[in-house]
N, C-alpha and C positions, 0 to 999 in steps of 0.2 A: 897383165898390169894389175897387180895388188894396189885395193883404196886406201889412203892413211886419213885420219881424220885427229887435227891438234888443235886443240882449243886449252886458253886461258883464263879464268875466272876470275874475275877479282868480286869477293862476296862481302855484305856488312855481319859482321859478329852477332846471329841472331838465328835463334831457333830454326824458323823460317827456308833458311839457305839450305838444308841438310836435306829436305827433300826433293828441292831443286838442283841442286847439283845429282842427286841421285836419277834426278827422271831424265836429266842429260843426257847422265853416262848410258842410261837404258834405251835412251832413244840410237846412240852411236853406235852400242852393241846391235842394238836391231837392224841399222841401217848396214853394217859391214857383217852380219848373218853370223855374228858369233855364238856359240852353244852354248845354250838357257844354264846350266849349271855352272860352267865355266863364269858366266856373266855373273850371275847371282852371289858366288862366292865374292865377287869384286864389288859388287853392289854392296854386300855387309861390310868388305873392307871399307869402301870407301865413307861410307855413313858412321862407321864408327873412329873413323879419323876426322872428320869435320866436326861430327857430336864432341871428339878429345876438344878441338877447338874452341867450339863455343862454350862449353862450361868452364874452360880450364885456361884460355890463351887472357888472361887477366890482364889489361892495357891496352890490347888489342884493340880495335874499329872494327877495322876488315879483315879480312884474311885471301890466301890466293889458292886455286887448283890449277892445276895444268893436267888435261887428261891427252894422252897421246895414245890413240885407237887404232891399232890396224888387225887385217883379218887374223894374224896369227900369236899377235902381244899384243896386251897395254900394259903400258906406264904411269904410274898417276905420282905428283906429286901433291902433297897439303904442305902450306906452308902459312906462317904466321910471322908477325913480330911483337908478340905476346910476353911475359913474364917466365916462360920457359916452364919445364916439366920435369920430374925425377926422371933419370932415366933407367935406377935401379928400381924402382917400383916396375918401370915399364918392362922389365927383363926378367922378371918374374915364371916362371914356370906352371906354377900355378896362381893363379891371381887370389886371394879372399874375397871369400863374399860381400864385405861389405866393402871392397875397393872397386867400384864402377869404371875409375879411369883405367886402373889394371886390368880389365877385364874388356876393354876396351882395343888394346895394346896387344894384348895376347889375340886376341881374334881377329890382328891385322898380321901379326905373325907367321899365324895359322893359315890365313888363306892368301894369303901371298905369295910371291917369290922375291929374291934378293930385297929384301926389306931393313930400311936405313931410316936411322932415329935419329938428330939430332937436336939437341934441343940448350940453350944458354939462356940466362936472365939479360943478357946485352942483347942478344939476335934473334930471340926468337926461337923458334922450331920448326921444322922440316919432319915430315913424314912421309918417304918415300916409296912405292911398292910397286911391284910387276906382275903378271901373269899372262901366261901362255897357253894359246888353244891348241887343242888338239887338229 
């Protein structure tokens, strides 16, 4: 009997939120004994999706995570209904240095799996990503 562990967030748009959602996710990785590297990589995903959030989701209040934990995947998504994002900046291959949000983007890319961008000035954005343990 594998443990799943789903939780919803609903956060206010502020600096604040980004390390509490992250001590969450660390406290869930801990609690279903997932592998400290494996974690970690998910840990900078997920902080640099919420950090895309609060400097970037303009209109926004709050914002939402849903993290979906179990011993062998998570699923996380961030989601906003913010003023939206480029999403060719975000697909960038190499980000410049002076573009923070790109560099942002690309390092959720990076340590993710199936990773899904949506983002419109009507709805908001969606940033969705997976990874699997070993």
């Amino acid at each position: 009997m594998s443990m799943r562990m789903s939780v919803r967030l609903n956060l206010p748009r502020e600096v604040d939120s980004v390390p509490a959602v992250r001590r969450l996710l660390r406290c869930a990785l801990t609690i279903l004994r997932v592998d400290r590297q494996a974690g970690a990589d998910l840990e900078i995903a997920l902080t640099e999706a919420c950090a895309n959030v609060v400097h970037h989701a303009t209109g926004a209040n709050n914002f939402e995570v849903h993290l979906d934990v179990a011993q062998d995947r998570c699923s996380i998504d961030v989601v906003d209904d913010g003023a939206g994002f480029d999403l060719t900046e975000a697909s960038d291959t190499s980000p410049s240095s002076d573009s923070e949000r790109g560099r942002g983007l690309f390092l959720i890319r990076a340590l993710g799996e199936n990773v899904r961008m949506q983002s419109s000035a009507r709805t908001g954005s969606l940033i969705h990503f997976e990874k699997s343990f070993a």
